[in-house]
C-alpha positions as CSV (number, residue, x, y, z in Angstrom):
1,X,67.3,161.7,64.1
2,X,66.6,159.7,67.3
3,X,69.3,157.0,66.9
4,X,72.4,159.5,65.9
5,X,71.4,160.8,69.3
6,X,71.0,157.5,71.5
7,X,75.1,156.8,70.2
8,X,76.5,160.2,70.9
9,X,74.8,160.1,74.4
10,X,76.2,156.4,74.6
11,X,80.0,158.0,73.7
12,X,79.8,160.6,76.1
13,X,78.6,158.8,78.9
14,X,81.6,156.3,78.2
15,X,84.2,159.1,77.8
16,X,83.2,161.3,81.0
17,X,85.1,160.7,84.1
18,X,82.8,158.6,86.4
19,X,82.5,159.6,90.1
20,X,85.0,160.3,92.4
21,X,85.9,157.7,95.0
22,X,84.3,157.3,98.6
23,X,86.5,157.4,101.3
24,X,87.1,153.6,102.6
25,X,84.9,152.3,99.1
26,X,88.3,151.0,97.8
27,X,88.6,147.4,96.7
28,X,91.5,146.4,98.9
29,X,92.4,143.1,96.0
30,X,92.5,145.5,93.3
31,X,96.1,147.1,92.3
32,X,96.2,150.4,92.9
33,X,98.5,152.7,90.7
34,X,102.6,152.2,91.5
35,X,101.4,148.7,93.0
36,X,102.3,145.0,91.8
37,X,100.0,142.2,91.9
38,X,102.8,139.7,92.5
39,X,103.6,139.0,96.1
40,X,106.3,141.0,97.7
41,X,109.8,139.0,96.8
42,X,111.0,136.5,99.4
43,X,114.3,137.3,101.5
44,X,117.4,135.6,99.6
45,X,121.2,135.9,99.6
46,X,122.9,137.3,96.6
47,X,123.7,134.9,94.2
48,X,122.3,132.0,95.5
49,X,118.6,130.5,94.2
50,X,115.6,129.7,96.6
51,X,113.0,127.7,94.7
52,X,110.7,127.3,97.8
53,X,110.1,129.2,100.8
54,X,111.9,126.8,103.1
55,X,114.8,126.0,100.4
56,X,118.3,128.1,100.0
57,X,120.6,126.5,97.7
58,X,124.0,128.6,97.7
59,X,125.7,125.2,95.3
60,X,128.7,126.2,94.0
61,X,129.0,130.1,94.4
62,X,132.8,130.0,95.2
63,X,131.8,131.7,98.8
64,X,134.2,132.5,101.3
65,X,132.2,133.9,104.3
66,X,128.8,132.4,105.8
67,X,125.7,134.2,103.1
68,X,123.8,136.7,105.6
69,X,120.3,137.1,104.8
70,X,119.1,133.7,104.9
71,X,115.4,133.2,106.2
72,X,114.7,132.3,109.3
73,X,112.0,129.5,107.5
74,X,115.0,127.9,105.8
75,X,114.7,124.1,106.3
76,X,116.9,122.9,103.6
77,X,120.6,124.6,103.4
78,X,123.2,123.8,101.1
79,X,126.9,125.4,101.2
80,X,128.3,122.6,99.1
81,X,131.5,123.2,96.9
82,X,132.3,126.6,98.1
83,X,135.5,127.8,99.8
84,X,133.9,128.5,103.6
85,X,136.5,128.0,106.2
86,X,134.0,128.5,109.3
87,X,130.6,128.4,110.2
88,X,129.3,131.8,112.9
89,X,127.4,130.9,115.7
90,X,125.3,133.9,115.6
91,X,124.2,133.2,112.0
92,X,123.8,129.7,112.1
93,X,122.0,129.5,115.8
94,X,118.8,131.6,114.3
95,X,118.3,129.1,111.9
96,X,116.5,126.6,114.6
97,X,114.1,125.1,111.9
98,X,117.1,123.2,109.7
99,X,115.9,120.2,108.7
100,X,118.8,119.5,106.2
101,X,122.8,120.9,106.3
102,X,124.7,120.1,103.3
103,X,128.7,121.7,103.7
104,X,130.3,119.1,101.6
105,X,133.2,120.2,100.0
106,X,134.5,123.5,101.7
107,X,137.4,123.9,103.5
108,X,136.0,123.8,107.1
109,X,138.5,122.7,110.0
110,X,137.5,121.9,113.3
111,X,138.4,125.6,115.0
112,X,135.9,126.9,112.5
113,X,133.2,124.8,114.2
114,X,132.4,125.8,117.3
115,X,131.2,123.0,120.2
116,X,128.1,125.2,120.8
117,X,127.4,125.5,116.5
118,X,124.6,122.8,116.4
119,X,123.0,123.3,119.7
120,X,120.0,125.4,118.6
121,X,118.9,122.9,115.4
122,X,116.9,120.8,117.3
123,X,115.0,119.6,113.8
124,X,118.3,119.0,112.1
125,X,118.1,115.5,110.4
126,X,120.5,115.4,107.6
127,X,124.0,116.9,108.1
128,X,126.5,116.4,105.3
129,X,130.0,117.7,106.2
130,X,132.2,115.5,104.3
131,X,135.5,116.6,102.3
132,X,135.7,119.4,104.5
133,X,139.7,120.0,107.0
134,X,137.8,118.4,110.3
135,X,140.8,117.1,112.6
136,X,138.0,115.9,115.3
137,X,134.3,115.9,114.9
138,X,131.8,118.1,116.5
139,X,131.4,117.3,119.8
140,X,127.5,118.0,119.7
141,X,125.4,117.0,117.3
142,X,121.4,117.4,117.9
143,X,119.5,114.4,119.1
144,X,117.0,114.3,116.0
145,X,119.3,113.5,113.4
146,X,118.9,110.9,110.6
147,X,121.9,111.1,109.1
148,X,125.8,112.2,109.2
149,X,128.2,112.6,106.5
150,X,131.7,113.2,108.1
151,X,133.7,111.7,105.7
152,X,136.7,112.5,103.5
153,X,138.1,114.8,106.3
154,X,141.0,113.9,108.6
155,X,138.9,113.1,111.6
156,X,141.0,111.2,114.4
157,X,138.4,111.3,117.4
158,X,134.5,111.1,118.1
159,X,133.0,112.0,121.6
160,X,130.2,110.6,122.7
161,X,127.6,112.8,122.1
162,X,128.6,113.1,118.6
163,X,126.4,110.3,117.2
164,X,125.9,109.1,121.0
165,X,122.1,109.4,122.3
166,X,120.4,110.0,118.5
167,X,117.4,107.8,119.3
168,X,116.9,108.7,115.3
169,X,119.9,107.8,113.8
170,X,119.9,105.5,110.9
171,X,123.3,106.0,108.8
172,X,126.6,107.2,109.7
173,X,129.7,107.4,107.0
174,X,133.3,108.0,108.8
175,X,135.3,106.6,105.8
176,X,138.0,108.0,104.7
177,X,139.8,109.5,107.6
178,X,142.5,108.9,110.0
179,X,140.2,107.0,113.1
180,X,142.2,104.5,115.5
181,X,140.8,102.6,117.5
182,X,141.9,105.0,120.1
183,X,139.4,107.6,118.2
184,X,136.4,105.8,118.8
185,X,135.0,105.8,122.1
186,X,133.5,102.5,123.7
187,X,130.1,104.6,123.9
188,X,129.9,106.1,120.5
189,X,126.7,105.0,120.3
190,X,125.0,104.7,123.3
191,X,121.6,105.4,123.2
192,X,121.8,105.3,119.0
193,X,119.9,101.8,118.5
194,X,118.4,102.4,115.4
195,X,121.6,102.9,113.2
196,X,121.9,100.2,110.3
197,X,124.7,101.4,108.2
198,X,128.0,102.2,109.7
199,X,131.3,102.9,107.0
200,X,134.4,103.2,109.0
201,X,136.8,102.0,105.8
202,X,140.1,103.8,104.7
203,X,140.8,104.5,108.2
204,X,143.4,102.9,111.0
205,X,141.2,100.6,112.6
206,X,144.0,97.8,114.1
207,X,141.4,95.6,115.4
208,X,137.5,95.5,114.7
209,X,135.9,98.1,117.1
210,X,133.3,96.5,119.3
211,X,129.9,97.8,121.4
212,X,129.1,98.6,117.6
213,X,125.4,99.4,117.5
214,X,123.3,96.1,117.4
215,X,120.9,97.4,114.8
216,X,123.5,97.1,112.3
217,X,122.9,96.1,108.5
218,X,126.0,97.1,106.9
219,X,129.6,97.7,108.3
220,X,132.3,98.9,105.9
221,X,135.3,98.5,107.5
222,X,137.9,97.6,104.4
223,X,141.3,99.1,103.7
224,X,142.1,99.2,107.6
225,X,144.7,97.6,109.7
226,X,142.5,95.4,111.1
227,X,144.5,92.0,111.9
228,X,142.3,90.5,114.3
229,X,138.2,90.8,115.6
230,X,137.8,90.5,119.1
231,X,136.1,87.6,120.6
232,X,132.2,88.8,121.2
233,X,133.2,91.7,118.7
234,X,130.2,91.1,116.5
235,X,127.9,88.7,119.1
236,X,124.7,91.2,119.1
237,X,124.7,92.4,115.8
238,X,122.4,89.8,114.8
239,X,120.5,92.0,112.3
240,X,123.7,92.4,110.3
241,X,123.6,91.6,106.6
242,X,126.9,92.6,104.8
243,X,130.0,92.9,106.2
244,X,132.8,94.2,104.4
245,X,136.7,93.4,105.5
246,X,138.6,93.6,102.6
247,X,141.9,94.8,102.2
248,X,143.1,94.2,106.1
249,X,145.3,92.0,107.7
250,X,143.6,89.2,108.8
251,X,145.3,86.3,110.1
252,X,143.7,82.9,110.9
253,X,144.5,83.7,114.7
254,X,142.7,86.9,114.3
255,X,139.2,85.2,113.8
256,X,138.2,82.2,115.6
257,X,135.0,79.9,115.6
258,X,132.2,82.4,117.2
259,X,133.6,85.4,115.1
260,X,130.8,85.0,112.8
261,X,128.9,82.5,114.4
262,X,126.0,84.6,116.0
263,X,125.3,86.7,112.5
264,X,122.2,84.9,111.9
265,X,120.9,87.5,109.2
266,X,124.7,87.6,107.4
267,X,124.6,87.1,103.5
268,X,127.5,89.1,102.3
269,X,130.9,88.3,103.5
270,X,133.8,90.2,101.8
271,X,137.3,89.0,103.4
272,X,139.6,89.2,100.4
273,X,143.0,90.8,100.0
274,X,144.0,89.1,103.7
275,X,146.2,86.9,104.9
276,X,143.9,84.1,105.2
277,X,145.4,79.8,105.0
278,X,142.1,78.7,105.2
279,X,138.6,79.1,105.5
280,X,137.3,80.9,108.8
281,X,134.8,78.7,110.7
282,X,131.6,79.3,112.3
283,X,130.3,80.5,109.2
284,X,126.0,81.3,109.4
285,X,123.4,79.8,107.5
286,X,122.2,82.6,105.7
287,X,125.4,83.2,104.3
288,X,125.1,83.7,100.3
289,X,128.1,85.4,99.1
290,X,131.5,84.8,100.4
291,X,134.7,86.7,99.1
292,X,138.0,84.7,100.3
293,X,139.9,86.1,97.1
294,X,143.8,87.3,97.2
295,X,144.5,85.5,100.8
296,X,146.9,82.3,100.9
297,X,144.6,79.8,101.0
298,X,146.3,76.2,100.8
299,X,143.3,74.3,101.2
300,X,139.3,73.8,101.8
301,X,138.2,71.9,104.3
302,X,134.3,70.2,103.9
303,X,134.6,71.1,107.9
304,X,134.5,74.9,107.4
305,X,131.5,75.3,104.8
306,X,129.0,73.0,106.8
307,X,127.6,76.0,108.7
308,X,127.2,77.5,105.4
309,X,124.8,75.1,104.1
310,X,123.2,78.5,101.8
311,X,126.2,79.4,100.5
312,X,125.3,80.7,96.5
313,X,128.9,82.5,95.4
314,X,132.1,81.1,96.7
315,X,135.1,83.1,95.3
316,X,138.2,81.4,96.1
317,X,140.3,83.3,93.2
318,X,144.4,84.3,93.7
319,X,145.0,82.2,96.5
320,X,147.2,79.3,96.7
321,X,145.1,75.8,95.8
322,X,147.0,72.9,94.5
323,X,146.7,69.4,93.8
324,X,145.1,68.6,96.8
325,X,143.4,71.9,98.0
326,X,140.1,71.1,97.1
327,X,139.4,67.5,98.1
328,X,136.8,65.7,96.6
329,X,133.6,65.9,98.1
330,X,135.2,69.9,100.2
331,X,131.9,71.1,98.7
332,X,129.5,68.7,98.9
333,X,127.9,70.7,101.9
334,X,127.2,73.7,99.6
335,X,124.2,72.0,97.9
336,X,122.8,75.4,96.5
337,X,125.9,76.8,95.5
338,X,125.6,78.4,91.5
339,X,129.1,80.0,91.2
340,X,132.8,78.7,92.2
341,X,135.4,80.8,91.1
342,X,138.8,79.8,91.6
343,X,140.5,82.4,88.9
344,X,144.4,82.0,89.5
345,X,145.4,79.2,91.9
346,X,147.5,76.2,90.7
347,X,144.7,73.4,90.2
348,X,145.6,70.8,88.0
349,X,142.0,69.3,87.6
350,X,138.6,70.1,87.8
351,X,137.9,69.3,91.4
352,X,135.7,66.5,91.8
353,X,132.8,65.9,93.2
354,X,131.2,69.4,93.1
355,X,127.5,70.6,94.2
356,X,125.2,69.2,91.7
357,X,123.2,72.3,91.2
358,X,126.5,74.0,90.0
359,X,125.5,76.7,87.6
360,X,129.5,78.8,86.6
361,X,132.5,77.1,87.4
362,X,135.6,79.8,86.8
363,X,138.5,78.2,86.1
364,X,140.9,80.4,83.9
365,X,144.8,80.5,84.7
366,X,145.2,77.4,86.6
367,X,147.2,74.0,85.7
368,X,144.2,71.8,84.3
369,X,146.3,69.7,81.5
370,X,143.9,67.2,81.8
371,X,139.6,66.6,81.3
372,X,138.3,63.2,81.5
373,X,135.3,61.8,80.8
374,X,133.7,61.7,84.3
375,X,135.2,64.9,85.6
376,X,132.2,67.1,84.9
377,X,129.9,64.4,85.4
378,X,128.6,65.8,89.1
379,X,127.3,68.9,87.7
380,X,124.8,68.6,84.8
381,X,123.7,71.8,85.1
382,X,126.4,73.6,84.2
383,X,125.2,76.7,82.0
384,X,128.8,78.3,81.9
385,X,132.2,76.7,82.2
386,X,135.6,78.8,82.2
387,X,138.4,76.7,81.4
388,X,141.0,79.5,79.5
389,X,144.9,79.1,80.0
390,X,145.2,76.2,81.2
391,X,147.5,73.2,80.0
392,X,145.0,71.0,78.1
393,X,146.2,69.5,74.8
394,X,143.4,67.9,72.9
395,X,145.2,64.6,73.1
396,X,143.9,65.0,77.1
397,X,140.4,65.9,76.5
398,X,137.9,62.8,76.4
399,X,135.5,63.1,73.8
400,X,132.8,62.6,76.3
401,X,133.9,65.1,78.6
402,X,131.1,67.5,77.8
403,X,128.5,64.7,77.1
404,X,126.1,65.4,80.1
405,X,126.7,69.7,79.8
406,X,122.9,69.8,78.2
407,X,122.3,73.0,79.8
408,X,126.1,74.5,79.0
409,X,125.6,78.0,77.2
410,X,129.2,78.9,77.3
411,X,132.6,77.0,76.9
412,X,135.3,79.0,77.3
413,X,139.0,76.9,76.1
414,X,140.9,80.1,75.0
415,X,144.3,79.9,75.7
416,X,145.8,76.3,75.7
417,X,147.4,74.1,73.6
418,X,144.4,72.5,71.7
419,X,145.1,71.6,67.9
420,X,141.5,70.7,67.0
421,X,138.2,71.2,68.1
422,X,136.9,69.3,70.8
423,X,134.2,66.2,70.2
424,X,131.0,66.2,71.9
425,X,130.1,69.8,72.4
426,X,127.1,70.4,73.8
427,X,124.1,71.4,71.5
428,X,122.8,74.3,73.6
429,X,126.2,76.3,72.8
430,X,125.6,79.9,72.7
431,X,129.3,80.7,73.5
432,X,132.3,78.8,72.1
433,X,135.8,80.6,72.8
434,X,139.0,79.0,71.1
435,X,141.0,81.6,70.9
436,X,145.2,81.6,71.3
437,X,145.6,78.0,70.9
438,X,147.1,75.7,68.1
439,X,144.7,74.9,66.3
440,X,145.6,73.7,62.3
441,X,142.2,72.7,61.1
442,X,138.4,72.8,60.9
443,X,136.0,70.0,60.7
444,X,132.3,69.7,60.5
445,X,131.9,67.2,62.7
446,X,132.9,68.6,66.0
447,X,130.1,71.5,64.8
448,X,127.8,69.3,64.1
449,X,124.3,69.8,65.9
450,X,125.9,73.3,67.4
451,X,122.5,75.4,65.3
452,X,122.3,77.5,68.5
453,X,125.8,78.8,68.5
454,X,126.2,82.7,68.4
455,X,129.5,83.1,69.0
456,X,132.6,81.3,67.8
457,X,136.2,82.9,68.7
458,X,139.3,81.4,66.6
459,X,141.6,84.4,66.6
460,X,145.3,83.5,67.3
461,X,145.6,79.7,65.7
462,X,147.0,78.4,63.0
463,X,144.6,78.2,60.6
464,X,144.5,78.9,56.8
465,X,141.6,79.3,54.5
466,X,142.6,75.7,52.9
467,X,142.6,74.4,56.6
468,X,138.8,75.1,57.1
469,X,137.0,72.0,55.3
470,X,133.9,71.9,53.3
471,X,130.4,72.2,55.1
472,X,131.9,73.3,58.6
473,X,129.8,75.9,58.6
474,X,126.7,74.2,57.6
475,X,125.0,74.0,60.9
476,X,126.1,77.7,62.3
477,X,123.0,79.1,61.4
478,X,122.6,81.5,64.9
479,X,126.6,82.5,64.5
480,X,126.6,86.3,64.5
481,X,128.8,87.8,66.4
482,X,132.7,87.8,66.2
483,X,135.5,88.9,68.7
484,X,133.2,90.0,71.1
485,X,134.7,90.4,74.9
486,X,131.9,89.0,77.1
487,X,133.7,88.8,80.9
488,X,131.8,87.3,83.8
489,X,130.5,89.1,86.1
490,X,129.5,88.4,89.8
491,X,127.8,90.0,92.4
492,X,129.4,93.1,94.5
493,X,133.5,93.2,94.9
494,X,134.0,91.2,91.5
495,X,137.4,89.4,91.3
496,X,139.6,90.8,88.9
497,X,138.6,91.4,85.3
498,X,139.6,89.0,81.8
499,X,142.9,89.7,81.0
500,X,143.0,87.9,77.8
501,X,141.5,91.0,76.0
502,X,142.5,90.3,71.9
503,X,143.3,92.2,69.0
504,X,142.7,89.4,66.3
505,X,146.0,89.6,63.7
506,X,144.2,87.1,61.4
507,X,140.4,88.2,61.9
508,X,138.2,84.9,61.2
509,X,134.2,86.2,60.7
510,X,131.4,84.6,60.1
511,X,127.6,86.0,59.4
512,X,124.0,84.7,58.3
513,X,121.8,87.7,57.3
514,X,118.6,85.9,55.3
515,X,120.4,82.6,54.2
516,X,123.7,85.0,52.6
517,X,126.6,83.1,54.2
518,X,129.9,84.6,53.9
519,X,133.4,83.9,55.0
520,X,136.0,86.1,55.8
521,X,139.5,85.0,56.6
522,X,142.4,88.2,56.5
């Protein structure tokens, strides 16, 4: 009978109410009835998300008035692609710990944005107010900032203390506005020496603006007026390293021999779509890429590219080089140069005498009616060479023209007027392109040697299955891929694109899959 008892005195003692609570005994951690153990919600407008205590992110929301509510911890704001039209003072001055603004794309015009709006975010550092209505920009913005996204607006002035006196400053984007030179104040950036990318392009820039900051790295300043650059324009900006002044209207008067002399850190040089005869002097050193495409250039002169002496990507393309505008020997300076690219001048020979350490010469859509044997004989190392629609007729290409290619890895003879195959290709062929020319026949010898060839483009001749003749495709054993458009490519502003894109009307294929050869003509 004694352990029946033991449980029911167990059962009660576990059902009966314990004692009442002592006054001030509470545990102040545990959840008392009504009460949530989750911390009280954080303070955020309607609609809009805040992932962090410092973060509001109001993206999108199709707003129309400035959110209320926001706390007074925010560091990171962002307004972007709404329909705001202004910005309160009162709402916007109580935020003094901003770190980060983004407005981009609202409709905000300059009367909605008051000169005193920014004076209390003394932490801002990031401000992004592009594609917004701004007519002029703020005439304040705080001394700390990093960075300042004004573009896409219809700005026409800056004051000084907009990016002026910003010991911080590092980027600053201005394109795509409606800035003269009158706009731009000769102090814009006093006191802001530690900005190193500047874009002023797709404005109304007539001439190149100078006391430019000196820390400078990049400087956009294409699809501008700009006909000429003052003389001591660019002297202390010796830390720049591209410079982009395409689509202006450059003149040879408009530069002169100590434009870019003093640029001793300058490796990208984009001056294409000008109006350009020749080749600017005073080019630095350390210049790598230069861009001279689209101008009316008549002639090279060796005199012009001995400053350039590291000079790896000439593009010359569209301008107007004849017989005679590339002398024999006009490059000899460049001894490093890999890439020459004279796409669609009026050459009618492969200049002479080129850098020996030549790696892509782009010739397409010139006059070259002629290759003989010595012509490529100064650059051995050629890996690719671009000689489509020309004029050559294989009754003017030596059969030793390609002898000393060893390296080549691409031959590109697409649209001229050859009616065989050429002799002496060299064995390291990867690329072979003979497409849209007149060729009547096929014969193993020209292939011969050619096991490393992966691609072999025939579309647009005159051949027939009878014309093809037996073993010609003996030693393609790599061949695998047909009607392939491969373009070259450069670095940065390429020139324009391959327009001899093909639809083969008489598709010739040919594949090796385990030693199955097959042949497909039709």
């Amino acid at each position: 009978m004694g352990r029946p008892t033991q449980w029911l005195s167990l059962l009660l003692f576990l059902l009966l109410p314990g004692p009442l609570p002592v006054a001030g005994m509470e545990d102040a951690a545990f959840p008392h009835l009504g009460e949530s153990s989750q911390p009280p919600p954080r303070a955020c407008p309607p609609r809009c998300s805040c992932p962090r205590v410092d973060t509001v992110d109001c993206d999108g929301l199709d707003l129309r008035v400035f959110p209320d509510n926001i706390t007074r911890a925010a560091q990171h704001l962002s307004l972007q692609n709404n329909q705001l039209q202004e910005l309160p003072y009162n709402e916007l001055s109580r935020l003094s710990g901003l770190r980060t603004l983004n407005l981009h794309n609202n409709l905000i015009s300059s009367e909605g944005l008051p000169d005193e709006a920014f004076e209390s975010l003394t932490q801002l550092q990031h401000i992004y107010v592009a594609h917004n209505k701004l007519s002029v920009a703020p005439q304040f913005l705080p001394r700390s900032l990093r960075v300042a996204d004004l573009a896409a607006n219809q700005v026409m002035e800056i004051f000084p203390l907009t990016f002026g006196e910003k010991p911080a400053l590092r980027s600053v984007y201005l394109h795509n506005n409606q800035l003269s030179n009158a706009g731009l104040p000769p102090d814009a950036f006093r006191g802001s020496e530690a900005v190193t990318t500047l874009s002023l392009s797709n404005n109304r820039f007539s001439y190149l603006p100078p006391s430019l900051p000196p820390s400078l790295e990049r400087l956009h300043l294409q699809n501008n007026l700009i006909s000429k650059v003052p003389r001591g324009a660019l002297s202390r900006q010796t830390q720049l390293r591209e410079l982009y002044l395409q689509h202006n209207q450059l003149t040879d008067s408009g530069l002169d021999a100590t434009t870019f002399s003093k640029l001793h850190s300058l490796e990208y040089l984009d001056l294409s779509h000008n109006q350009l005869t020749t080749v600017p002097a005073g080019l630095p050193r350390t210049l790598a890429i230069l861009h001279l495409g689209r101008n009316h250039i008549r002639q090279v002169e060796a005199a012009r590219l001995h400053g350039a002496r590291g000079l790896r990507y000439l593009l010359l393309q569209h301008n107007q080089l004849g017989s005679s505008g590339l002398p024999a020997g006009a490059l000899r300076p460049l001894q490093g140069l890999h890439t020459l690219h004279l796409y669609g001048n009026g050459l009618d020979r492969v200049p002479l005498a080129l850098p020996r350490r030549l790696r892509a010469l782009v010739l397409p859509h010139n006059h070259v009616a002629t290759l003989g044997a010595r012509d490529l004989a100064a650059t051995p190392g050629l890996m690719e060479l671009n000689l489509a629609y020309n004029r050559l007729t294989s009754a003017r290409v030596h059969h030793r023209a390609f002898r000393r290619l060893r390296t080549l890895r691409s031959l590109d003879l697409a649209g001229n007027q050859l009616t065989r195959l050429p002799m002496g290709l060299p064995t390291g062929l990867h690329t072979l392109r003979l497409q849209r020319n007149q060729l009547r026949m096929l014969e193993p010898e020209p292939l011969t040697g050619l096991d490393q060839l992966q691609e072999l483009s025939l579309a647009h001749n005159r051949l027939r299955v009878g014309d093809i003749g037996p073993g010609t495709w003996h030693e393609l054993q790599a061949l695998q891929v047909r009607h392939r458009l491969v373009s070259h490519t450069i670095p940065r502003a390429s020139p324009s694109p391959c327009l001899h894109c093909h639809i083969p009307n008489i598709p010739v294929s040919w594949s090796s899959n385990q030693n199955k050869k097959m042949l497909r003509v039709g």
